[in-house]
mmCIF entry with sequence, helices, sheets and N, C-alpha, C, O atoms, coordinates in Angstrom:
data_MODEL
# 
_entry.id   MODEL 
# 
_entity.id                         1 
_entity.type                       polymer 
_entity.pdbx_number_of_molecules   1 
# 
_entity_poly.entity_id                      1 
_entity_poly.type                           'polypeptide(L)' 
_entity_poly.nstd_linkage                   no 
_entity_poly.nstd_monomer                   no 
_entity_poly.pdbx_seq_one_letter_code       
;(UNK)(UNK)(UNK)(UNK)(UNK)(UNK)(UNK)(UNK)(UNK)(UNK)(UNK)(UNK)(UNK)(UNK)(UNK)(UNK)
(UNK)(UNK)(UNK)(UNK)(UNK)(UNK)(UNK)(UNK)(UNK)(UNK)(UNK)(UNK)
;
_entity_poly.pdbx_seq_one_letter_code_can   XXXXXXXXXXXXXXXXXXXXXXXXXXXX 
_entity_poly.pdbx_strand_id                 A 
# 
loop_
_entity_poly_seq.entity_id 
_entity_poly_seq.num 
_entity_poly_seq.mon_id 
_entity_poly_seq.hetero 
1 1  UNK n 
1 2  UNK n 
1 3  UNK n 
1 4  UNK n 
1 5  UNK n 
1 6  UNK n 
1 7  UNK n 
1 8  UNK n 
1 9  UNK n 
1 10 UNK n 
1 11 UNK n 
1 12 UNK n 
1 13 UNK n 
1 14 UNK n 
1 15 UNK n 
1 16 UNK n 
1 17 UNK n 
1 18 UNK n 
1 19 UNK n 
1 20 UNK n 
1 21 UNK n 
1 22 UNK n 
1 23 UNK n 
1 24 UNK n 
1 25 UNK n 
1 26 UNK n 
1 27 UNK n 
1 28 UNK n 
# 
_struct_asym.id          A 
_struct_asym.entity_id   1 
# 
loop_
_struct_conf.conf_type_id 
_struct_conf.id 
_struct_conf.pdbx_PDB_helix_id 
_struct_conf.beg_label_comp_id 
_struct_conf.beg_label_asym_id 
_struct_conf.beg_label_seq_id 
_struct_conf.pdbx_beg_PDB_ins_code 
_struct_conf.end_label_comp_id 
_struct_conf.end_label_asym_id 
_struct_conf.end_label_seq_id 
_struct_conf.pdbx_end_PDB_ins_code 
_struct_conf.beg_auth_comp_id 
_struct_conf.beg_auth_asym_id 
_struct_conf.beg_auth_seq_id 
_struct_conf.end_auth_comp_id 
_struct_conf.end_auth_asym_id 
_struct_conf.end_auth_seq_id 
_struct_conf.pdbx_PDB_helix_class 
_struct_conf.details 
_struct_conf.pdbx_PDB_helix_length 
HELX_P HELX_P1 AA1 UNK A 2  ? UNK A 9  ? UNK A 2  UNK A 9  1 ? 8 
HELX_P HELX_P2 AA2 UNK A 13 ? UNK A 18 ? UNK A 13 UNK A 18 1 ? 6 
# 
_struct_conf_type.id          HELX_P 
_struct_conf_type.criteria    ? 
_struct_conf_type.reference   ? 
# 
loop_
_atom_site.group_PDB 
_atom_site.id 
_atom_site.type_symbol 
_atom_site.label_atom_id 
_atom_site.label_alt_id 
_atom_site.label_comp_id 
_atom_site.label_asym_id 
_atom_site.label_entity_id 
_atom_site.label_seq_id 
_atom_site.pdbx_PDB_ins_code 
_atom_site.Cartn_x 
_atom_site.Cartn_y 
_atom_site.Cartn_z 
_atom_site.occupancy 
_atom_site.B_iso_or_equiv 
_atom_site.pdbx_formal_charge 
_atom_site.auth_seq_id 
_atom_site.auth_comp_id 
_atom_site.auth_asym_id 
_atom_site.auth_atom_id 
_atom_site.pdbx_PDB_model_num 
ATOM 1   N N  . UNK A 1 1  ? 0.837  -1.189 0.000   1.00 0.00 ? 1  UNK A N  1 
ATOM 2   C CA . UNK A 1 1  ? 0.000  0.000  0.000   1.00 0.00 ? 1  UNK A CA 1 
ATOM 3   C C  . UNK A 1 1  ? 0.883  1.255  0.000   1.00 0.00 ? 1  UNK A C  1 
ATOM 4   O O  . UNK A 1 1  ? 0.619  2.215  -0.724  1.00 0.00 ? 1  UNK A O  1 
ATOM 5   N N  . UNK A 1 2  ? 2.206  1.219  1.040   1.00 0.00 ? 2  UNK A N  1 
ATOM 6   C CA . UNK A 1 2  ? 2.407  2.302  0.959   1.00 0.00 ? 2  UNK A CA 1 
ATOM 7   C C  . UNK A 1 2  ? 3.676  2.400  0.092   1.00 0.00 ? 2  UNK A C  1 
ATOM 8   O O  . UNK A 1 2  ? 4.331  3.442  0.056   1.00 0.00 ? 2  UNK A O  1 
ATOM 9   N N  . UNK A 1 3  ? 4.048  1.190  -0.673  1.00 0.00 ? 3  UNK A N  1 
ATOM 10  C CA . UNK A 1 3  ? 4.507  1.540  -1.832  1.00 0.00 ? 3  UNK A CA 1 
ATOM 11  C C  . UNK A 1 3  ? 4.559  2.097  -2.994  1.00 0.00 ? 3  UNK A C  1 
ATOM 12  O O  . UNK A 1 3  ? 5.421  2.578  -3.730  1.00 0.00 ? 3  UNK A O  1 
ATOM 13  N N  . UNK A 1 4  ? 3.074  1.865  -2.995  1.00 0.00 ? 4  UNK A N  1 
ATOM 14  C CA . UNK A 1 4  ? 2.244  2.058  -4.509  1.00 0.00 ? 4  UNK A CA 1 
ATOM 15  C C  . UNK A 1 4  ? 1.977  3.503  -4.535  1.00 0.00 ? 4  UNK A C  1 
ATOM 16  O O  . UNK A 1 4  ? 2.031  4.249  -5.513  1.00 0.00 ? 4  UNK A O  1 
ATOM 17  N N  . UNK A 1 5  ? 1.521  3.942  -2.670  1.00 0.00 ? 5  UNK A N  1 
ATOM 18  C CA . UNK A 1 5  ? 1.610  5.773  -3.267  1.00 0.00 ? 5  UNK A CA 1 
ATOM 19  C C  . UNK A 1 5  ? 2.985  6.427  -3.416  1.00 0.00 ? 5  UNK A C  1 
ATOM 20  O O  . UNK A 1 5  ? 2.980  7.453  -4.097  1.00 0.00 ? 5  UNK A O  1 
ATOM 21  N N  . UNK A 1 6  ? 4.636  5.877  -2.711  1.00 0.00 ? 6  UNK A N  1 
ATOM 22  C CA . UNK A 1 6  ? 5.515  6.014  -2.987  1.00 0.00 ? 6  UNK A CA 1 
ATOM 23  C C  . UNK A 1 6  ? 6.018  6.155  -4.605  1.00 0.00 ? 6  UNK A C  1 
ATOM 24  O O  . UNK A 1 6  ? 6.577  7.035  -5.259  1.00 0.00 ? 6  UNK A O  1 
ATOM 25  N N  . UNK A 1 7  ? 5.589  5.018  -4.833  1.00 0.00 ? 7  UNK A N  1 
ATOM 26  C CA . UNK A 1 7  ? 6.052  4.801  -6.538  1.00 0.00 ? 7  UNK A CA 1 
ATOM 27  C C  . UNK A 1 7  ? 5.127  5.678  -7.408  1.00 0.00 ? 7  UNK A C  1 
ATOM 28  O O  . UNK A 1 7  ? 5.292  5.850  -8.616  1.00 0.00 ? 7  UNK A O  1 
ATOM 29  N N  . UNK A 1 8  ? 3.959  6.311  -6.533  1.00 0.00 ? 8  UNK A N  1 
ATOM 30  C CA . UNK A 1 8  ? 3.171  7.242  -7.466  1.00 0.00 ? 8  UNK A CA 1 
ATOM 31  C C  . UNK A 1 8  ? 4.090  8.851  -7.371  1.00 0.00 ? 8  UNK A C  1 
ATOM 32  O O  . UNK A 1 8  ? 4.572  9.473  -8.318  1.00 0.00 ? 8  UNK A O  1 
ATOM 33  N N  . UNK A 1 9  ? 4.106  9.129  -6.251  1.00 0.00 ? 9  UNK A N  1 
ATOM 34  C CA . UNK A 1 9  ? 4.830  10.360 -6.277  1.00 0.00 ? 9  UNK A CA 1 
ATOM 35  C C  . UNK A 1 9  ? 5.925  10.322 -6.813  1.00 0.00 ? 9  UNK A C  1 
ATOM 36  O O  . UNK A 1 9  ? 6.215  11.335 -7.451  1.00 0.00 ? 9  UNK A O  1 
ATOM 37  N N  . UNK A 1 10 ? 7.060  9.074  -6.783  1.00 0.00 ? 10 UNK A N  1 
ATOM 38  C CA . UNK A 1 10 ? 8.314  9.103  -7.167  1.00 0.00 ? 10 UNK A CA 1 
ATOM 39  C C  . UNK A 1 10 ? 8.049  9.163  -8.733  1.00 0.00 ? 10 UNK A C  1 
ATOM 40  O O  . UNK A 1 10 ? 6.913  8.877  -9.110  1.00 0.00 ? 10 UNK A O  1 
ATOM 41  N N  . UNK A 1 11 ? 8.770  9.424  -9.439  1.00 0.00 ? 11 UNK A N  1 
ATOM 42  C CA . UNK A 1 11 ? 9.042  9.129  -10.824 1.00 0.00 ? 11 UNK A CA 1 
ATOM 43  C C  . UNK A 1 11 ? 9.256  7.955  -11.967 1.00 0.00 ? 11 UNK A C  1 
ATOM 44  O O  . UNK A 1 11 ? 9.373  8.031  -13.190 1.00 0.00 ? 11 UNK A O  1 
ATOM 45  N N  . UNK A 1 12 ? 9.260  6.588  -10.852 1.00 0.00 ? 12 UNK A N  1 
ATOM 46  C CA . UNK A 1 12 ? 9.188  5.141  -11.046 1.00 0.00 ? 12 UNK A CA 1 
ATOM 47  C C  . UNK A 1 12 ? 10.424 4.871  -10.692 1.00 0.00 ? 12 UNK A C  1 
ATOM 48  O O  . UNK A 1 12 ? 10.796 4.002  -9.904  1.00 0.00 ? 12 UNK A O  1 
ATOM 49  N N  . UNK A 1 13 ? 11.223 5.828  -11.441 1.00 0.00 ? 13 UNK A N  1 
ATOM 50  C CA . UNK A 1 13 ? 12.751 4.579  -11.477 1.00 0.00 ? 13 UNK A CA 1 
ATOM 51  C C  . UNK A 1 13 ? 13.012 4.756  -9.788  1.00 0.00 ? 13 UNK A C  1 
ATOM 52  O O  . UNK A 1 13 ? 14.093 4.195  -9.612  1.00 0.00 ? 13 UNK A O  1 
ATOM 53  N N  . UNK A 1 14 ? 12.691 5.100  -8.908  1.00 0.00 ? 14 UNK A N  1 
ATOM 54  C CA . UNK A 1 14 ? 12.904 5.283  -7.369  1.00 0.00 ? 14 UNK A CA 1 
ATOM 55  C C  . UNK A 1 14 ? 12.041 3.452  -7.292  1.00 0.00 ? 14 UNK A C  1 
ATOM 56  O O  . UNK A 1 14 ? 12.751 2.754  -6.568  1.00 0.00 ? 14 UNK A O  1 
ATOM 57  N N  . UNK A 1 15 ? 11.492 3.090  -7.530  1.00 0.00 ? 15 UNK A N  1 
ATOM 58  C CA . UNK A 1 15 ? 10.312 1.707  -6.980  1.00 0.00 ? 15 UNK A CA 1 
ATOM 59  C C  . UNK A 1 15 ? 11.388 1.155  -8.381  1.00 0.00 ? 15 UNK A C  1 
ATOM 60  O O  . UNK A 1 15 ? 11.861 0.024  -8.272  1.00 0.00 ? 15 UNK A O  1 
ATOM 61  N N  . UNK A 1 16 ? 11.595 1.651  -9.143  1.00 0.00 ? 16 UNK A N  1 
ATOM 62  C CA . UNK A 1 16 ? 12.270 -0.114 -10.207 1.00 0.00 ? 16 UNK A CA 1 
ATOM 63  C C  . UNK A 1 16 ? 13.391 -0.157 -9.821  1.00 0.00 ? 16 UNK A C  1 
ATOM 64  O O  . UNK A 1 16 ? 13.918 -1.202 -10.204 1.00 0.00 ? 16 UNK A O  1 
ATOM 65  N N  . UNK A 1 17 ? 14.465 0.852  -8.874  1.00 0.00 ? 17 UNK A N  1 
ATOM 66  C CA . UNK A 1 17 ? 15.750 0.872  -8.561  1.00 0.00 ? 17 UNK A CA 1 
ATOM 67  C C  . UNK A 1 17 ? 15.522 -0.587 -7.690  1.00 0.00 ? 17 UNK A C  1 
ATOM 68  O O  . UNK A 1 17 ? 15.989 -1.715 -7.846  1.00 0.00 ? 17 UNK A O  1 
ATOM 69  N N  . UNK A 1 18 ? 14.393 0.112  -6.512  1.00 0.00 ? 18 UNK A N  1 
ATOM 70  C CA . UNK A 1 18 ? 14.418 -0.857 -5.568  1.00 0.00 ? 18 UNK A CA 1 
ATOM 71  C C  . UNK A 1 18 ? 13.677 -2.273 -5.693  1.00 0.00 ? 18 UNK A C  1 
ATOM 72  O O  . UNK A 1 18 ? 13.358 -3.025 -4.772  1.00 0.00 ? 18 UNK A O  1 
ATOM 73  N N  . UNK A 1 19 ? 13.462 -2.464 -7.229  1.00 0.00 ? 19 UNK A N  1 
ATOM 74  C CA . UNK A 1 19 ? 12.755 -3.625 -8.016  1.00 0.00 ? 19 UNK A CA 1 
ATOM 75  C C  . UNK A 1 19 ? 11.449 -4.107 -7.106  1.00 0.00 ? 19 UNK A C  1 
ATOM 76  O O  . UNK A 1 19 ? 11.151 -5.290 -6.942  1.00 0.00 ? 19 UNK A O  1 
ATOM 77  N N  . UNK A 1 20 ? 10.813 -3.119 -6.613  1.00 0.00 ? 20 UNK A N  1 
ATOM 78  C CA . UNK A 1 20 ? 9.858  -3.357 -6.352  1.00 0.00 ? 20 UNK A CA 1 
ATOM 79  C C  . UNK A 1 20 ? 8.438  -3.721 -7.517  1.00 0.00 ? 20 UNK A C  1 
ATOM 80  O O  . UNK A 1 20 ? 7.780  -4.741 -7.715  1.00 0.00 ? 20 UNK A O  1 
ATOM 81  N N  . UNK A 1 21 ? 8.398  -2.129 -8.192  1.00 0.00 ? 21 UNK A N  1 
ATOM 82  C CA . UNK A 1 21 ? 7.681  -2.183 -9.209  1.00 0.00 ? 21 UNK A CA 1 
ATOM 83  C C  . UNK A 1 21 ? 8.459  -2.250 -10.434 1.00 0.00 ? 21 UNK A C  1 
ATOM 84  O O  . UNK A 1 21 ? 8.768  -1.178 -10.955 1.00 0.00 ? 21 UNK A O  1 
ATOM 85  N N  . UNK A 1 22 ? 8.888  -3.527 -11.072 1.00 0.00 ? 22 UNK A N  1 
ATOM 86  C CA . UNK A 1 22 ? 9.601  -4.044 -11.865 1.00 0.00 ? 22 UNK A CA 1 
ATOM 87  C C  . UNK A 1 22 ? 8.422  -3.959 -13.582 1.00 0.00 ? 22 UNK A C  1 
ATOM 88  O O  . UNK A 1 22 ? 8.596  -4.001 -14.800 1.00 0.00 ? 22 UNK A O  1 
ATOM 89  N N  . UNK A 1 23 ? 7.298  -3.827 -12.627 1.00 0.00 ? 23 UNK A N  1 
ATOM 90  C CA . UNK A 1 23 ? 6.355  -4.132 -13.988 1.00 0.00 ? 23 UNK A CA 1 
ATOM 91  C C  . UNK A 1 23 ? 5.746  -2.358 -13.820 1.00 0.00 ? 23 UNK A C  1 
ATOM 92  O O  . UNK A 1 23 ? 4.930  -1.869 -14.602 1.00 0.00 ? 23 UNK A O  1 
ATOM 93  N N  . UNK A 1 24 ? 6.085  -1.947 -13.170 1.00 0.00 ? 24 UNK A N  1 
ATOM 94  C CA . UNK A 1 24 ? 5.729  -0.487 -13.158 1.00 0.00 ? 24 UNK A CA 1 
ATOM 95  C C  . UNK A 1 24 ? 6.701  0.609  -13.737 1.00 0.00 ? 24 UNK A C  1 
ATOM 96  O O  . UNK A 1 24 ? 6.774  1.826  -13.566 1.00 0.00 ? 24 UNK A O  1 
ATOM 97  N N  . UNK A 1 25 ? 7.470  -0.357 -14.544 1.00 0.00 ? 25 UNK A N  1 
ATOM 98  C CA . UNK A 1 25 ? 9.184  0.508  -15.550 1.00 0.00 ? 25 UNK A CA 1 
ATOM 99  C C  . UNK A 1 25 ? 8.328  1.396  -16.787 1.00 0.00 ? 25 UNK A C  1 
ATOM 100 O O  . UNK A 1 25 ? 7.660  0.708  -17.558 1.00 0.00 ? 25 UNK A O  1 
ATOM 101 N N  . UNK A 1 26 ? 8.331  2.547  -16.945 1.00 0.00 ? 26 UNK A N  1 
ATOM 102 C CA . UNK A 1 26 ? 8.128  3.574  -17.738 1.00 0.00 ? 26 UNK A CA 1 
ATOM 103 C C  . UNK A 1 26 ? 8.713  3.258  -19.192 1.00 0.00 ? 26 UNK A C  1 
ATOM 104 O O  . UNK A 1 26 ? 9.740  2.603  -19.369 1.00 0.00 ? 26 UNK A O  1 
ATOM 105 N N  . UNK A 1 27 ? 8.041  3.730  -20.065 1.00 0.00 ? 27 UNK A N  1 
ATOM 106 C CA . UNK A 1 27 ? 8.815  3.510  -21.543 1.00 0.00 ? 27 UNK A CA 1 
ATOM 107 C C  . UNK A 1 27 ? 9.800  4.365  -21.870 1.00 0.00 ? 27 UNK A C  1 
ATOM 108 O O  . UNK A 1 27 ? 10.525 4.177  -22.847 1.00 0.00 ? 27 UNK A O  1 
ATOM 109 N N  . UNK A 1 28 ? 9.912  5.460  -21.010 1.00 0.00 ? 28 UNK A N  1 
ATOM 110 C CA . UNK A 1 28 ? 11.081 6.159  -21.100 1.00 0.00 ? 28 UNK A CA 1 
ATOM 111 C C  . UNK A 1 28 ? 12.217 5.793  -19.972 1.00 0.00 ? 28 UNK A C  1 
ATOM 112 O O  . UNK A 1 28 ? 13.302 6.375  -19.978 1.00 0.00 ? 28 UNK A O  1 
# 
């Protein structure tokens, strides 16, 4: 839960650094 609003505010690559949201990687 409180990842998902983390990885919302962050910019993604902050949650794919920490391969959390691995499927949440941006096309840029």
């Amino acid at each position: 839960e409180y990842l998902a609003l983390t990885g919302a505010r962050l910019d993604g690559k902050e949650m794919l650094s920490a391969g959390l949201a691995t499927h949440f990687v941006p096309s840029a």
